[in-house]
C-alpha positions in Angstrom: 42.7 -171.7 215.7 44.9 -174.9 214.7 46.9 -176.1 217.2 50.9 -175.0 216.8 52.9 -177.7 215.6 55.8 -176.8 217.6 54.1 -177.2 220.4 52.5 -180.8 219.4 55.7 -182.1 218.7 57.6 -180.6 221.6 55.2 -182.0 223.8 55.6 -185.4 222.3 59.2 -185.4 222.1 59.2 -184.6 226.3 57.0 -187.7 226.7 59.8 -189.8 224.6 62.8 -188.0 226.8 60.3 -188.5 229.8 60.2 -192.2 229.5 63.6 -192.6 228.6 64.7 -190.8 232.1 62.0 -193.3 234.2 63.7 -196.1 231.9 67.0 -195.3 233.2 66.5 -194.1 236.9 64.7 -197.4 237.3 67.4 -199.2 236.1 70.6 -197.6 237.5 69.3 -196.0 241.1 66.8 -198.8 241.6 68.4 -201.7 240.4 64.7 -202.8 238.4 64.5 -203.4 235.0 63.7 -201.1 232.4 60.4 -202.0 230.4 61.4 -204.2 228.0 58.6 -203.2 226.1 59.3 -199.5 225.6 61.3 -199.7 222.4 62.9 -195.7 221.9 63.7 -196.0 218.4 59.9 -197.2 218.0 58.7 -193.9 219.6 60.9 -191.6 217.7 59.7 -193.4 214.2 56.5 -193.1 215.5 56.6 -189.6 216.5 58.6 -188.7 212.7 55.6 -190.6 210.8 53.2 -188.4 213.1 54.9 -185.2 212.5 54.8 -185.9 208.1 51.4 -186.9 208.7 49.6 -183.8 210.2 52.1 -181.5 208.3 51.3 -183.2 205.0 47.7 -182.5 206.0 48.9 -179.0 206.8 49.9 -178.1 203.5 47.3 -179.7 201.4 45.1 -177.8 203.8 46.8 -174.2 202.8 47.0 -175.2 199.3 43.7 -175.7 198.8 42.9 -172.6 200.9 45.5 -170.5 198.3 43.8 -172.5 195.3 40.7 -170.9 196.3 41.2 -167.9 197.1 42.9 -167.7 193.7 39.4 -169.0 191.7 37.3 -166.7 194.1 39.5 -163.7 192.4 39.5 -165.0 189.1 37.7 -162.3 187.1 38.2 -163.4 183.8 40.4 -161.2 183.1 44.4 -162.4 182.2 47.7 -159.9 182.6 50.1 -162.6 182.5 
């Protein structure tokens, strides 16, 4: 069974909100600086391109599935 994409993405977008939170807490209780390197708006594009990515897959995947399921029932016969 596939994974649920809800649940993929959810987790991923708690890892962005996660980081974000360390980010801040580091900065404002401890008086360090943030990681520069961490760019947020990075991670969110990154995350979006992931999410079209698998759910591009995820429909080519169920439209080939539909197309065939639709040949495999193809009996020669037309009603339409």
């Amino acid at each position: 069974m596939r994974d649920n994409p809800a649940h993929i993405y959810r987790d991923i977008a708690k890892k962005i909100v996660a980081k974000l939170k360390e980010n801040l807490v580091m900065t404002l209780e401890h008086g360090k600086s943030p990681d520069l390197y961490w760019k947020l708006e990075q991670a969110i594009v990154d995350a979006m391109r992931y999410a079209d990515q698998t759910g591009g897959e995820r429909v080519r995947l169920q439209m080939q599935e539909l197309l065939k399921d639709f040949d495999d029932e193809d009996d020669g016969s037309s009603t339409s």
